[in-house]
N, C-alpha and C positions, 0 to 999 in steps of 0.2 A: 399500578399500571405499567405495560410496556413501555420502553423508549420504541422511539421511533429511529430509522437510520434511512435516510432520503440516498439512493446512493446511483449509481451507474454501475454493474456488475462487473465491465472489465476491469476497473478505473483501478490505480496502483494507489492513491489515498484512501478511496474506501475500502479498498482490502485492506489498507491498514488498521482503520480506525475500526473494520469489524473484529477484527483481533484482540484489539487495545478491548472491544468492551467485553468478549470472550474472557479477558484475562481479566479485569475489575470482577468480572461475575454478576455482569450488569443483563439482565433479563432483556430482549429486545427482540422488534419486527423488523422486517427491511420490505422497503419501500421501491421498485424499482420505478426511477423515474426514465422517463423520455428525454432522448437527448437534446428534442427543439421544444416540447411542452411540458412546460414548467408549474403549471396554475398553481399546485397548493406549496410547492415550495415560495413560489415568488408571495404570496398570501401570509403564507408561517416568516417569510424573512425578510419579505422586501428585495431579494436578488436570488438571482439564479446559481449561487456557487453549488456546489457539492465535494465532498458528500455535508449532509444538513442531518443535526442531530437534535430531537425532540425530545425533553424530555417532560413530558406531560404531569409529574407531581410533583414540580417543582416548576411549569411552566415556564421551561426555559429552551430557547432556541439558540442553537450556537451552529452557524456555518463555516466548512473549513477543517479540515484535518488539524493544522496549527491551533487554531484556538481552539477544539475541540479536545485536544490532548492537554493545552494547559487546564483546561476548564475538567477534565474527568480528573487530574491529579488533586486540582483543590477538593470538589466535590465527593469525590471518590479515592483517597489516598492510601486506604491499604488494599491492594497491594501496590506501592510505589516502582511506575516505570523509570526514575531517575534515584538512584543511587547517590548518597551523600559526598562519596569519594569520589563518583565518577558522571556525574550532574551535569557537567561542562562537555565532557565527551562526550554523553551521550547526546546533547544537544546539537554541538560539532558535526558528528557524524550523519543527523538526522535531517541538517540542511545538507549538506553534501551529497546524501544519495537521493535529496526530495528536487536538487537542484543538478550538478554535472553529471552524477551519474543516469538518470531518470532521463536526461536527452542522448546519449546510449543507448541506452537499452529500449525505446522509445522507437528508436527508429528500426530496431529488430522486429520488435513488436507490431508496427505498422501494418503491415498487411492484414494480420489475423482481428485487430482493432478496427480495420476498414471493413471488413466482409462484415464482423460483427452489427455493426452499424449499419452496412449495409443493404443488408438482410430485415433491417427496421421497416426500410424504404429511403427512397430517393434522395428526401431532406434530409433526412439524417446526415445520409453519407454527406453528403454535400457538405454540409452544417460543419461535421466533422474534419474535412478537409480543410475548410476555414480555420476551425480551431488550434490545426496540427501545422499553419501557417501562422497565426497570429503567437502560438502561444510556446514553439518552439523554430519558429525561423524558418523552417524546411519545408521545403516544397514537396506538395505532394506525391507526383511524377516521378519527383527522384526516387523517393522511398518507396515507392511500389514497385521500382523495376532495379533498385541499387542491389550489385554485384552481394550475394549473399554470403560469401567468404571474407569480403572486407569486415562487412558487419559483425559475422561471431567472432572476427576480432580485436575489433573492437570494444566487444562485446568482453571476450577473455579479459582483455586489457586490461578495462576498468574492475573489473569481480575478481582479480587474481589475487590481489593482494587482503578481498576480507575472505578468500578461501584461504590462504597462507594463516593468516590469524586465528582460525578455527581448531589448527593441528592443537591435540590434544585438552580442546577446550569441547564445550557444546554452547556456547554461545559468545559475541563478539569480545565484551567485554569481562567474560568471564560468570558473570551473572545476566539472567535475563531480564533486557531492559527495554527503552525504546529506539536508542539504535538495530536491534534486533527485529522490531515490525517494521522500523522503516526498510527495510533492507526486504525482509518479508512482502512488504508492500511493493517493492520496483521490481522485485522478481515474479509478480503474479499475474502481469503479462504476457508474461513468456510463457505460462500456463495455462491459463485458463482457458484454452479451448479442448484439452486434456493430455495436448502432445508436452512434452516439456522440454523447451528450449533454452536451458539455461546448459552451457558447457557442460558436455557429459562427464570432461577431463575434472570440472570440478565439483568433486567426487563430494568434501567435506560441507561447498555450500547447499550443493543441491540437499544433501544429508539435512542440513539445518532448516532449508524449506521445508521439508516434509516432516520435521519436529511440529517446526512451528504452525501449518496445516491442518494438522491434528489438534492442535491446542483449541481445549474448550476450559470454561468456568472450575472444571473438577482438576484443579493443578496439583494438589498437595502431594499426592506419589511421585506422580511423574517431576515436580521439580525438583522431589529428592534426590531424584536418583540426575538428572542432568544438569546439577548446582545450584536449584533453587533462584529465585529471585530475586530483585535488586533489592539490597539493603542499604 
């Protein structure tokens, strides 16, 4: 049977964790929930997180990107997103961009996130503005009308230096890991309504977006030829 993948389409953790199951080779439906009705999530887990991952032959429910990713490395461990040498870093890296950098780029994201939502209806938006208040500090107001040149650089700021790391690699740490979706995963706001707004100056991460965008279950060429992954 399918997994299940409970998810929110814009959301920069379920782009990640759709990735992560593309890359295990994990067979899967997605589920798009509502951003105020929740029924069969709250029913499958007793709370409303997402994204919410189901795996029905093994009747197991796991909410959460975080325990979602430790839970597919035990369950699912070849192919390994953390690398023996580099386990620590990739873990590092992965709070890092799920945490400081993700409220950057967040706030660039804002608008195209709000129409989204918007576009649901009314609750939503609403609901949404709540969230973008509770759950990173910032008022809404600001970020719908903040100076758009402050932002992309704020924006460059924080992405310059994993575009620097990239020169002559194709992936952060050299093999493909999970630092690599999470990064995947906080830049796909900036996309996902099809324009893509990640600094055009950086040339190398947008490059590695669009690596990792294409990635499905059928790895075995392609991570030949771009390093393969983590061992």
């Amino acid at each position: 049977m399918k997994a299940r993948l409970f998810q929110s389409y814009p959301d920069s953790r379920c782009a990640k964790v759709r990735k992560l199951l593309e890359f295990k080779g994990i067979d899967y439906e997605i589920i798009e929930v509502d951003l105020i009705r929740r029924d069969e999530v709250i029913s499958l887990s007793g709370q409303i997180t997402l994204p919410l991952l189901h795996l029905p032959e093994s009747n197991t429910v796991v909410a959460d990107a975080g325990p979602i990713v430790s839970h597919l490395e035990l369950a699912f461990p070849d192919p390994s997103l953390l690398s023996a040498t580099n386990r620590g870093l990739h873990q590092a890296l992965n709070a890092y961009l799920d945490g400081a950098v993700e409220r950057v780029l967040f706030a660039l994201a804002w608008p195209d996130l709000y129409q989204y939502y918007r576009q649901q209806g009314p609750l939503q938006a609403s609901f949404f503005e709540h969230l973008s208040e509770r759950k990173y500090c910032q008022d809404p107001g600001s970020l719908l009308h903040a100076p758009r040149a402050s932002q992309l650089g704020a924006v460059h700021d924080v992405l310059a230096p994993f575009d620097e790391t990239l020169e002559n690699k194709a992936f952060l740490l050299g093999r493909l890991g999970l630092a690599d979706f999470a990064l995947y995963g906080q830049l796909w706001p900036l996309t996902f309504t099809g324009t893509n707004r990640i600094p055009a100056e950086l040339v190398r991460l947008r490059a590695l977006f669009d690596r990792l965008d294409r990635l499905s279950a059928k790895l075995d060429s392609q991570a030949d030829s771009l390093g393969g992954v983590s061992d």
